[in-house]
C-alpha positions as CSV (number, residue, x, y, z in Angstrom):
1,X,45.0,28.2,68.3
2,X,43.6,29.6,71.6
3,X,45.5,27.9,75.0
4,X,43.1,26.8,77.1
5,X,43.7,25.8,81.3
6,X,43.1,22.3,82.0
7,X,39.9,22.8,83.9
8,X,38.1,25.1,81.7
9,X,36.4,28.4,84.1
10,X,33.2,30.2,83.8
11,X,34.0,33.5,84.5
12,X,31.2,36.4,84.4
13,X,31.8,40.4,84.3
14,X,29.4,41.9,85.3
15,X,28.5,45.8,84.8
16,X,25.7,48.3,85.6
17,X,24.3,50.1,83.2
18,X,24.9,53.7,83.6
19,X,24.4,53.1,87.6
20,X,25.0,56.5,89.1
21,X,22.3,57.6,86.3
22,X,20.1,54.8,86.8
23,X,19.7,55.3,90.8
24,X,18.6,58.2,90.1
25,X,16.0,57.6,87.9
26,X,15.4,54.4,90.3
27,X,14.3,56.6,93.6
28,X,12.9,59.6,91.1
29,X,10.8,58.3,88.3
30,X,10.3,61.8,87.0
31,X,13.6,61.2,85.3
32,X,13.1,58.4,83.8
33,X,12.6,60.1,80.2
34,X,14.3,62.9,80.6
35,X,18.5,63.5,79.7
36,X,20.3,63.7,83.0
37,X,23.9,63.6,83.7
38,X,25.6,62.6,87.6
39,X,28.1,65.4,88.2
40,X,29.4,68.8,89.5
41,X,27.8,72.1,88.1
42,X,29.2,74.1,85.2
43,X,30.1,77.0,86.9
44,X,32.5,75.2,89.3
45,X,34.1,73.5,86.5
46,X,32.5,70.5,87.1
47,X,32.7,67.4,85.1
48,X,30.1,64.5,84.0
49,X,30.7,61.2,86.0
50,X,28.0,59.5,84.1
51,X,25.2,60.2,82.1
52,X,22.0,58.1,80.7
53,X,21.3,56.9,77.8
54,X,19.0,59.6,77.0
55,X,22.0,62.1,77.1
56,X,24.2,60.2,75.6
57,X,21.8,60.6,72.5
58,X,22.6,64.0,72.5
59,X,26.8,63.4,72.5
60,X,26.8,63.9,76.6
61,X,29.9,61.8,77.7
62,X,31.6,60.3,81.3
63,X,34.4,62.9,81.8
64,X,33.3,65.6,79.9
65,X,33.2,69.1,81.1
66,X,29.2,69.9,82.8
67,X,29.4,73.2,80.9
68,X,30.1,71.2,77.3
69,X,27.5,68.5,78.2
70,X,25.0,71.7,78.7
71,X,25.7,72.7,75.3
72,X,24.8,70.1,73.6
73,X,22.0,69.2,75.4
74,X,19.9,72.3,77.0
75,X,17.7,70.2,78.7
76,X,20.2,68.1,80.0
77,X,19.3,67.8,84.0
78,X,22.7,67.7,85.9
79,X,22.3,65.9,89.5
80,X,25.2,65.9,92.1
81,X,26.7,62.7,92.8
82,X,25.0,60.8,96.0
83,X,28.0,58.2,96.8
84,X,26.6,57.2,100.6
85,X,23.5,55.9,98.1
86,X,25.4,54.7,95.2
87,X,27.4,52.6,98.0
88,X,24.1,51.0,99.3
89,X,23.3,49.6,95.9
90,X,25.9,48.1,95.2
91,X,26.8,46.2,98.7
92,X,23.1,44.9,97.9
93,X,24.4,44.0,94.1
94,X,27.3,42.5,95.9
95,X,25.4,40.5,98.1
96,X,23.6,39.1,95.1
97,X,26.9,38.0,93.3
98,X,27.6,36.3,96.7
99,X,24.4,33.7,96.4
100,X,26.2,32.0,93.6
101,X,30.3,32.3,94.7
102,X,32.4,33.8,96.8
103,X,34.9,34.4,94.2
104,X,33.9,38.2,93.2
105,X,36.5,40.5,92.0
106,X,35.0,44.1,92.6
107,X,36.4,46.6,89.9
108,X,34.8,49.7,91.0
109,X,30.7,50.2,92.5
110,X,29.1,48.7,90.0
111,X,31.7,46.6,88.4
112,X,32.9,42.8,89.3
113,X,34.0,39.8,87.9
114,X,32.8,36.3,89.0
115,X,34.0,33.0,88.9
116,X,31.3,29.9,89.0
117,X,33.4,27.7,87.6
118,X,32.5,25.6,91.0
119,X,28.9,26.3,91.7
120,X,26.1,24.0,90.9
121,X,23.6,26.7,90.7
122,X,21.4,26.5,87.3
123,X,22.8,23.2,86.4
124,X,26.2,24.6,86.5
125,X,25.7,27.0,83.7
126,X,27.3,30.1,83.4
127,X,24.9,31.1,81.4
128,X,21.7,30.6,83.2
129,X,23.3,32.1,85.7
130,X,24.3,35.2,84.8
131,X,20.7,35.7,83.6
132,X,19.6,34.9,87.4
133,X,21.6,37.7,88.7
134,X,20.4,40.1,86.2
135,X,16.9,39.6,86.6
136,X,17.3,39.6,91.0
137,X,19.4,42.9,90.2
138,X,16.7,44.5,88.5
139,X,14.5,43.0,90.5
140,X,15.6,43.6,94.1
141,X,17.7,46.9,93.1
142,X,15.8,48.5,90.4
143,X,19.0,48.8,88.2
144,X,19.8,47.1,85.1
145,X,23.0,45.5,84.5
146,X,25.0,43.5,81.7
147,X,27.1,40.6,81.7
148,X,29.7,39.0,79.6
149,X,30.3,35.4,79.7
150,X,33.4,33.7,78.9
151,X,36.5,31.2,80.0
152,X,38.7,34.2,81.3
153,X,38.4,38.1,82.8
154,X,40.2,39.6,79.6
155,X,37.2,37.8,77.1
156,X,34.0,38.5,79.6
157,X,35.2,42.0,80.0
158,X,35.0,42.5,76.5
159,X,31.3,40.4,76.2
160,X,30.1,42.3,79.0
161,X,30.1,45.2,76.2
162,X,28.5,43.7,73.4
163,X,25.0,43.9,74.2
164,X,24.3,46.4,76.6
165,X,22.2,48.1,78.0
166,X,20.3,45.0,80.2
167,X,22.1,42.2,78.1
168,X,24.1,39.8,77.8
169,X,26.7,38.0,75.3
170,X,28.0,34.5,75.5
171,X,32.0,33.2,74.0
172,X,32.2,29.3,74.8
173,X,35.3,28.3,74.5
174,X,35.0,26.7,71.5
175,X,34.0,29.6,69.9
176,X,37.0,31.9,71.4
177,X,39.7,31.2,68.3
178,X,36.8,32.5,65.4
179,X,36.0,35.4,68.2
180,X,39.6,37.1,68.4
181,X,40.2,36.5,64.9
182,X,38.0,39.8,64.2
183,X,38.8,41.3,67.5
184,X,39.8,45.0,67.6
185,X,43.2,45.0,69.5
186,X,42.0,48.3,70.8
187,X,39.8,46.2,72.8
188,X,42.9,44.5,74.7
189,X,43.0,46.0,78.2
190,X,46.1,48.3,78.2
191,X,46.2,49.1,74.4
192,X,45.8,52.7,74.9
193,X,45.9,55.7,72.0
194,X,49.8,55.5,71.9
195,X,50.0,51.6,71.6
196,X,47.1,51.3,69.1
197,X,48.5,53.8,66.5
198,X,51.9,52.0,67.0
199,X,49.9,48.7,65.9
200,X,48.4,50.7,63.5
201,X,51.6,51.5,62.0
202,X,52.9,47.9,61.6
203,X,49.7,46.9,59.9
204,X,47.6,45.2,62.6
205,X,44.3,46.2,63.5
206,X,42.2,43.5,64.9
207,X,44.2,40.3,67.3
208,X,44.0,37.9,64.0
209,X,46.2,40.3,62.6
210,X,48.8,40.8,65.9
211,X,49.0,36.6,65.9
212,X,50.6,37.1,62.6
213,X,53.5,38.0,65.2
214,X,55.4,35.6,67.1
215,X,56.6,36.1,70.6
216,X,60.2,37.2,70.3
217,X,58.7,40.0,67.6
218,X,56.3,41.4,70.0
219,X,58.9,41.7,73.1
220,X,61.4,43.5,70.6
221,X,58.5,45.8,70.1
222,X,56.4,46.3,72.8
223,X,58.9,45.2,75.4
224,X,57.6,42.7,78.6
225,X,53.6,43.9,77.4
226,X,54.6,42.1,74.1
227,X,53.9,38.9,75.6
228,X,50.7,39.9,77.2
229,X,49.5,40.8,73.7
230,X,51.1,37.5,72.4
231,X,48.4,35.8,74.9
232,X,45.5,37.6,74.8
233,X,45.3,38.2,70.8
234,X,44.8,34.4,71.0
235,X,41.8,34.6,73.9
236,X,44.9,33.2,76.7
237,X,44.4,34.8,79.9
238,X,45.1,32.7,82.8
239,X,44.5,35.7,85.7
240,X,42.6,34.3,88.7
241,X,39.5,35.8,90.2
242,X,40.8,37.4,93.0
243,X,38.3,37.7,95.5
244,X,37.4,40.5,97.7
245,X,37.5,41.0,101.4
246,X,35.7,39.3,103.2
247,X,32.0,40.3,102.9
248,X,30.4,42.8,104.8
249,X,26.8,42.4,105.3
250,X,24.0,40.3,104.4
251,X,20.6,41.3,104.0
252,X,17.0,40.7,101.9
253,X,14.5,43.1,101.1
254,X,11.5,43.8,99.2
255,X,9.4,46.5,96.9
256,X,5.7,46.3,97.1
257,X,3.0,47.7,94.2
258,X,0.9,48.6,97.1
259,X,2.2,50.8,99.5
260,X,2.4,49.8,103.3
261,X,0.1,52.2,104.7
262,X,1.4,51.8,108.3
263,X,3.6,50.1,110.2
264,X,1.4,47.1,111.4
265,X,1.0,46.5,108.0
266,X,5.0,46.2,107.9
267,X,5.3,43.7,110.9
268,X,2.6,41.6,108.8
269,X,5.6,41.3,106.0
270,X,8.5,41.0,108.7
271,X,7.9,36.9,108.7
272,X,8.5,36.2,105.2
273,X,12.2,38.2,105.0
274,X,13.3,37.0,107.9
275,X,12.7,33.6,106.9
276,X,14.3,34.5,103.8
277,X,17.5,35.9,105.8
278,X,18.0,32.7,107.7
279,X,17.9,30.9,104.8
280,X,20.5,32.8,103.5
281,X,22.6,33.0,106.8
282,X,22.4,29.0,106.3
283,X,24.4,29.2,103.1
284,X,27.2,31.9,104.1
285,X,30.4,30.2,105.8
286,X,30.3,29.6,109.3
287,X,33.7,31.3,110.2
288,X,31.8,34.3,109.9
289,X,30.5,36.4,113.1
290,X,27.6,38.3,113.0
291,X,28.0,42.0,115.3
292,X,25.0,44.0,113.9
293,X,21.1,43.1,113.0
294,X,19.5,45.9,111.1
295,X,16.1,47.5,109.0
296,X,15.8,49.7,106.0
297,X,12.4,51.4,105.3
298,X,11.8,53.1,102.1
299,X,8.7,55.2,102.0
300,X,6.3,56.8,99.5
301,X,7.9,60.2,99.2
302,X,11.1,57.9,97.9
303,X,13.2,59.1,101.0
304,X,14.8,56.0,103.3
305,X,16.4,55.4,106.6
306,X,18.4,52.1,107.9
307,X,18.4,51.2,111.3
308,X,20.9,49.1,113.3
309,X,21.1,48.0,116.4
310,X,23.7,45.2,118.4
311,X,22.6,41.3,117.3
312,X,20.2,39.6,119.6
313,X,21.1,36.1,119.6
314,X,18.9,34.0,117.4
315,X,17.4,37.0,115.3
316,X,14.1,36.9,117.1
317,X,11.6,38.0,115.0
318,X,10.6,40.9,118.1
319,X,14.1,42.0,117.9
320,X,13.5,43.5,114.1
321,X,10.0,44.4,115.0
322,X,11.2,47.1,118.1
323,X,13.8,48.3,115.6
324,X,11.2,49.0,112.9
325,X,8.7,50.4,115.2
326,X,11.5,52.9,116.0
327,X,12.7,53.5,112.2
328,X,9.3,53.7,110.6
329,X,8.9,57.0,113.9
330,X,10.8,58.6,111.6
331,X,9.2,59.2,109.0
332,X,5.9,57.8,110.1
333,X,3.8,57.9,106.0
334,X,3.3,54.0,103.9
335,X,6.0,52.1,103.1
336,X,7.3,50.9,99.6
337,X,10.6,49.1,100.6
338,X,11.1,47.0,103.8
339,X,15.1,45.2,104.1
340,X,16.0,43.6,107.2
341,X,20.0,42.4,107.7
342,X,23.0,41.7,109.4
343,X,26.7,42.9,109.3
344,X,29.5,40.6,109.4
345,X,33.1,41.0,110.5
346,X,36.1,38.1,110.9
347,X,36.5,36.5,113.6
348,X,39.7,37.6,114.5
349,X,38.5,41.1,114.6
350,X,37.7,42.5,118.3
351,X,34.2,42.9,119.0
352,X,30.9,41.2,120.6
353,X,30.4,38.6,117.9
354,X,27.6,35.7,117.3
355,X,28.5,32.5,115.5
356,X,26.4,31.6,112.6
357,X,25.9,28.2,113.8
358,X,24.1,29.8,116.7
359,X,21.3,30.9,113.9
360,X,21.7,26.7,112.5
């Protein structure tokens, strides 16, 4: 029988599917059926850091050397990693998570759990949730992303998995004993090659099988990470959601099936986010200070530029529209993507700072 806390939680992990790939194929659509790969070039020794589904079709693996992943896909098209862009998508995927809780758990870019156990969103469900911040991720970031669904981190990591790409699986908790009970141990975080042929040895092969062993067994055996496999084979895992940092930046953007053709045409859309914004800014705690207001403009040759300039108390709807003016001057051709924002930092930071319950 599985351990359960007093207050059952709602925790989601979620992941990106494939995201180095899938920004890619986001800002170049060219891609978007062909086999490409994120990593260094073959003759520098380089090595795959992701790769699509398309080359995975093909055998192409994370890790694996770029000359290897060339031979067994020709065709394969090897891009070098873009982390300033990589890192843009996912503060804007983090600022999604941060609509429903501020208990995210970052694992890497494109990696996080959540807990909702307290949020009121969707009825409360988990569920419904996760689906919400699937379709605003696709939506709003033009990657697709997975989620697992579960009473703990060790169980929705292991969801998370089961129906990707751009899906989702569910374990209630009262389906978590008949879930294990199948579960490959290999699937328990920290059961590596080593540990698994060692289980292997002694017969067990999926958790039903590990329960078979008490507690005092397992420490003899595996030493103190017995009694982490004593808990988990049974679905137990009582690790909090620790959350991140404090966040960094807020901010609300749009892609339009028209192009912009000019920047007047912009100022005409500048209303609507930053009424969006505030209503946001409403809902983020009021302990945080706001240092920076800023614009991101993405035009139709798929090349960008953000602007920022020091916050002008209130967020006056002229203040984004000089800063604009002066980003759009860049690049001055239609616009597919407009984002207006602000950056936070803590109060006890130095620093010319604006309450938020300035913008109330």
């Amino acid at each position: 029988m599985s351990i359960m806390s007093s207050a059952t939680r709602k925790i989601i992990h979620c992941d990106c599917d494939c995201f180095y790939a899938a920004v890619e194929m986001r800002d170049d659509p060219r891609l978007l059926n062909l086999p490409i790969a994120i990593g260094g070039k073959s003759d520098r020794r380089g090595v795959v850091a992701t790769c699509n589904y398309k080359a995975r079709e093909y055998g192409v693996r994370s890790a694996m050397p770029t000359a290897q992943a060339l031979k067994l896909c020709r065709d394969l098209v090897v891009i070098p990693a873009t982390m300033a862009k990589y890192r843009e998508a996912s503060l804007r995927i983090r600022e999604i998570f941060y609509r429903y809780t501020d208990k995210v758990e970052p694992l890497s870019l494109d990696e996080a759990y959540l807990d909702v156990s307290d949020c009121t969103q969707c009825g409360g469900s988990a569920t419904l949730i996760a689906a919400e911040i699937r379709d605003a991720i696709a939506k709003e970031v033009g990657v697709t992303a997975s989620a697992g669904v579960a009473p703990n981190k060790f169980l929705a990591k292991v969801a998370s998995d089961l129906n990707k790409p751009n899906g989702q699986y569910v374990i209630t908790p009262q389906q978590v004993d008949t879930f294990v009970q199948s579960l490959a141990v290999r699937r328990i975080n920290g059961v590596g090659k080593v540990t698994n042929e060692k289980l292997e040895r002694l017969g067990i092969k999926t958790c039903g099988d590990l329960q078979k062993f008490d507690l005092l067994a397992l420490v003899n055996k595996f030493g103190t990470f017995g009694s982490r496999l004593y808990d988990l084979c049974r679905g137990v895992d009582e690790r909090p959601v620790n959350a991140d940092s404090r966040r960094k930046s807020l901010s609300v953007e749009h892609t339009y099936g028209d192009d912009l053709p000019d920047y007047d045409a912009c100022t005409k859309k500048l209303p609507e986010l930053l009424m969006e914004l505030r209503s946001r800014l409403r809902r983020v705690d009021s302990d945080y200070a706001v240092t920076k207001q800023f614009i991101k403009i993405k035009f139709d040759d798929f090349t960008s530029t953000t602007l920022e300039r020091a916050v002008v108390k209130g967020l006056p709807l002229e203040s984004f529209e000089q800063i604009g003016a002066e980003a759009w001057q860049r690049n001055p051709r239609p616009v597919r993507l407009l984002g207006i924002g602000v950056r936070f930092i803590d109060e006890s930071e130095p620093g010319r700072a604006i309450q938020l319950d300035l913008f109330h």
